[in-house]
C-alpha positions in Angstrom: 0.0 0.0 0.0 1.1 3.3 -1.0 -0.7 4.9 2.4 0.3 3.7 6.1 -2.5 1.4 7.2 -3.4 3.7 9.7 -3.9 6.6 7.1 -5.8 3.9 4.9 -8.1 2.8 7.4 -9.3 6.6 8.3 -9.4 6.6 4.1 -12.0 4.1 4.2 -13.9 5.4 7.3 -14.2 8.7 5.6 -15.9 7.0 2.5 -18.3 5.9 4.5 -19.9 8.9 6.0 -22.3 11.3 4.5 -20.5 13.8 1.6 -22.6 16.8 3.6 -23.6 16.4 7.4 -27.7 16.6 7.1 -29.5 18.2 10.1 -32.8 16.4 9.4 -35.4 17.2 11.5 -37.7 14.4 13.6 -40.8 13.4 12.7 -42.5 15.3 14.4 -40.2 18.8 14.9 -42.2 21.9 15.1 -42.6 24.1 11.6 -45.1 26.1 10.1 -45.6 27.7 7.1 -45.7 31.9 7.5 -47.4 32.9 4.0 -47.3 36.7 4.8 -44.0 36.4 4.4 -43.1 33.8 2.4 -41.0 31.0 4.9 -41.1 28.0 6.8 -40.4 28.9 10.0 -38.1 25.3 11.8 -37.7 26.2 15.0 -35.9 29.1 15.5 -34.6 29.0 11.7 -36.9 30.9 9.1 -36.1 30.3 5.4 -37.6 32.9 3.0 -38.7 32.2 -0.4 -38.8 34.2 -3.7 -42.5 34.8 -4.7 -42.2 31.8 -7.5 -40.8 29.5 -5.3 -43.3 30.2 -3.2 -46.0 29.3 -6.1 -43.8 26.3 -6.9 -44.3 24.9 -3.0 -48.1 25.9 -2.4 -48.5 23.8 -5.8 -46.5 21.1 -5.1 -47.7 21.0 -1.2 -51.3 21.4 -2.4 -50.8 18.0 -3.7 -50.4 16.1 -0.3 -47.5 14.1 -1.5 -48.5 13.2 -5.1 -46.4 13.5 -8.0 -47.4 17.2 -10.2 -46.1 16.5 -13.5 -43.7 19.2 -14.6 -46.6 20.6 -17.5 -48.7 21.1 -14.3 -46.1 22.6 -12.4 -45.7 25.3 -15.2 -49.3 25.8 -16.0 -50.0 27.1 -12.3 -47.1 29.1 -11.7 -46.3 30.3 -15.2 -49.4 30.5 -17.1 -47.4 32.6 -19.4 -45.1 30.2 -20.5 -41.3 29.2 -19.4 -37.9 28.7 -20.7 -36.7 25.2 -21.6 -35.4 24.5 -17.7 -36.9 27.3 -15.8 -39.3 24.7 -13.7 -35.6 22.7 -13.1 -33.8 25.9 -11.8 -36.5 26.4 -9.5 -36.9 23.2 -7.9 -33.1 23.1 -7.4 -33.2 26.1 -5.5 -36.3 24.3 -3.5 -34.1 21.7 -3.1 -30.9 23.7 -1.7 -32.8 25.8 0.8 -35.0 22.2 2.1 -32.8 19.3 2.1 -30.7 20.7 4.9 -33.4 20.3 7.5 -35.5 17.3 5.7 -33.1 15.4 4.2 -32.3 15.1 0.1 -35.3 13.6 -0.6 -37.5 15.9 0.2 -38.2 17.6 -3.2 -37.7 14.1 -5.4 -38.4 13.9 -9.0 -39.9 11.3 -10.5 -39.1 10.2 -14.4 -41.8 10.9 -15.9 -44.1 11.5 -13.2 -43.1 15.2 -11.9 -42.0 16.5 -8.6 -43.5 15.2 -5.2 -42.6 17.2 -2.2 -42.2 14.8 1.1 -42.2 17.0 4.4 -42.6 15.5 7.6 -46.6 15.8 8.5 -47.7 18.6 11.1 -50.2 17.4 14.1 -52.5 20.3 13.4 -53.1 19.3 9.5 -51.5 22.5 8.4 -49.3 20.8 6.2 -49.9 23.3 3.0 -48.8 27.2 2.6 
Protein backbone atom coordinates (compact mmCIF):
# COMPACT_ATOMS: atom_id res chain seq x y z
CA UNK A 1 0.00 0.00 0.00
CA UNK A 2 1.08 3.34 -1.02
CA UNK A 3 -0.70 4.89 2.38
CA UNK A 4 0.27 3.75 6.07
CA UNK A 5 -2.53 1.39 7.17
CA UNK A 6 -3.44 3.73 9.69
CA UNK A 7 -3.94 6.60 7.12
CA UNK A 8 -5.82 3.87 4.93
CA UNK A 9 -8.06 2.82 7.39
CA UNK A 10 -9.31 6.64 8.33
CA UNK A 11 -9.36 6.63 4.08
CA UNK A 12 -11.99 4.05 4.20
CA UNK A 13 -13.95 5.42 7.29
CA UNK A 14 -14.16 8.69 5.60
CA UNK A 15 -15.87 7.03 2.52
CA UNK A 16 -18.28 5.85 4.45
CA UNK A 17 -19.90 8.88 5.99
CA UNK A 18 -22.34 11.27 4.45
CA UNK A 19 -20.50 13.82 1.57
CA UNK A 20 -22.61 16.79 3.62
CA UNK A 21 -23.57 16.36 7.39
CA UNK A 22 -27.70 16.57 7.05
CA UNK A 23 -29.52 18.22 10.09
CA UNK A 24 -32.76 16.43 9.38
CA UNK A 25 -35.43 17.18 11.49
CA UNK A 26 -37.70 14.38 13.58
CA UNK A 27 -40.78 13.36 12.68
CA UNK A 28 -42.52 15.32 14.43
CA UNK A 29 -40.20 18.81 14.87
CA UNK A 30 -42.20 21.90 15.08
CA UNK A 31 -42.58 24.11 11.64
CA UNK A 32 -45.12 26.14 10.08
CA UNK A 33 -45.59 27.68 7.07
CA UNK A 34 -45.72 31.94 7.49
CA UNK A 35 -47.43 32.91 3.98
CA UNK A 36 -47.34 36.74 4.76
CA UNK A 37 -43.98 36.37 4.41
CA UNK A 38 -43.05 33.78 2.35
CA UNK A 39 -40.98 31.02 4.86
CA UNK A 40 -41.14 28.04 6.80
CA UNK A 41 -40.36 28.86 10.02
CA UNK A 42 -38.14 25.35 11.76
CA UNK A 43 -37.70 26.16 14.97
CA UNK A 44 -35.87 29.10 15.54
CA UNK A 45 -34.62 29.04 11.70
CA UNK A 46 -36.87 30.92 9.09
CA UNK A 47 -36.10 30.34 5.45
CA UNK A 48 -37.63 32.92 2.98
CA UNK A 49 -38.74 32.23 -0.36
CA UNK A 50 -38.83 34.19 -3.69
CA UNK A 51 -42.52 34.76 -4.66
CA UNK A 52 -42.20 31.84 -7.52
CA UNK A 53 -40.82 29.48 -5.32
CA UNK A 54 -43.30 30.21 -3.23
CA UNK A 55 -46.03 29.31 -6.07
CA UNK A 56 -43.85 26.32 -6.87
CA UNK A 57 -44.30 24.88 -3.03
CA UNK A 58 -48.07 25.94 -2.43
CA UNK A 59 -48.46 23.79 -5.77
CA UNK A 60 -46.46 21.06 -5.10
CA UNK A 61 -47.67 20.97 -1.23
CA UNK A 62 -51.27 21.42 -2.39
CA UNK A 63 -50.83 18.00 -3.71
CA UNK A 64 -50.39 16.10 -0.31
CA UNK A 65 -47.50 14.05 -1.52
CA UNK A 66 -48.49 13.23 -5.14
CA UNK A 67 -46.38 13.51 -7.99
CA UNK A 68 -47.43 17.23 -10.18
CA UNK A 69 -46.14 16.48 -13.55
CA UNK A 70 -43.69 19.17 -14.60
CA UNK A 71 -46.56 20.64 -17.51
CA UNK A 72 -48.67 21.06 -14.29
CA UNK A 73 -46.10 22.64 -12.41
CA UNK A 74 -45.69 25.26 -15.19
CA UNK A 75 -49.28 25.85 -16.00
CA UNK A 76 -50.04 27.06 -12.31
CA UNK A 77 -47.05 29.07 -11.66
CA UNK A 78 -46.30 30.28 -15.17
CA UNK A 79 -49.37 30.53 -17.12
CA UNK A 80 -47.44 32.62 -19.42
CA UNK A 81 -45.06 30.17 -20.52
CA UNK A 82 -41.28 29.22 -19.41
CA UNK A 83 -37.91 28.74 -20.74
CA UNK A 84 -36.74 25.17 -21.63
CA UNK A 85 -35.38 24.51 -17.75
CA UNK A 86 -36.86 27.28 -15.76
CA UNK A 87 -39.33 24.74 -13.71
CA UNK A 88 -35.60 22.66 -13.06
CA UNK A 89 -33.80 25.89 -11.78
CA UNK A 90 -36.46 26.37 -9.47
CA UNK A 91 -36.93 23.20 -7.89
CA UNK A 92 -33.06 23.11 -7.36
CA UNK A 93 -33.16 26.14 -5.45
CA UNK A 94 -36.32 24.29 -3.48
CA UNK A 95 -34.12 21.74 -3.09
CA UNK A 96 -30.90 23.72 -1.67
CA UNK A 97 -32.79 25.80 0.79
CA UNK A 98 -35.03 22.20 2.09
CA UNK A 99 -32.85 19.35 2.14
CA UNK A 100 -30.68 20.66 4.88
CA UNK A 101 -33.39 20.28 7.47
CA UNK A 102 -35.46 17.33 5.68
CA UNK A 103 -33.14 15.40 4.18
CA UNK A 104 -32.34 15.09 0.14
CA UNK A 105 -35.27 13.57 -0.56
CA UNK A 106 -37.50 15.93 0.25
CA UNK A 107 -38.24 17.56 -3.23
CA UNK A 108 -37.68 14.09 -5.44
CA UNK A 109 -38.43 13.91 -8.96
CA UNK A 110 -39.95 11.27 -10.53
CA UNK A 111 -39.09 10.24 -14.43
CA UNK A 112 -41.82 10.91 -15.89
CA UNK A 113 -44.09 11.52 -13.18
CA UNK A 114 -43.07 15.21 -11.86
CA UNK A 115 -42.04 16.54 -8.61
CA UNK A 116 -43.50 15.22 -5.21
CA UNK A 117 -42.59 17.18 -2.17
CA UNK A 118 -42.25 14.83 1.11
CA UNK A 119 -42.18 17.04 4.35
CA UNK A 120 -42.62 15.48 7.62
CA UNK A 121 -46.61 15.77 8.54
CA UNK A 122 -47.74 18.61 11.14
CA UNK A 123 -50.17 17.41 14.14
CA UNK A 124 -52.47 20.27 13.42
CA UNK A 125 -53.12 19.33 9.49
CA UNK A 126 -51.52 22.48 8.42
CA UNK A 127 -49.35 20.79 6.19
CA UNK A 128 -49.92 23.32 3.05
CA UNK A 129 -48.79 27.22 2.61
Amino acid sequence: LPLPLVDFLAFLRKLSMPAAAVAILPEKAPWRWEALSRALVIGEERIVFSPREWQVLQTLAAAGGRAVSREGLENAVWPEGTKNNTCDVYIAHLRKKLSPYFGPSVLTGIRGGGYVLRLPRRSDGMDTP
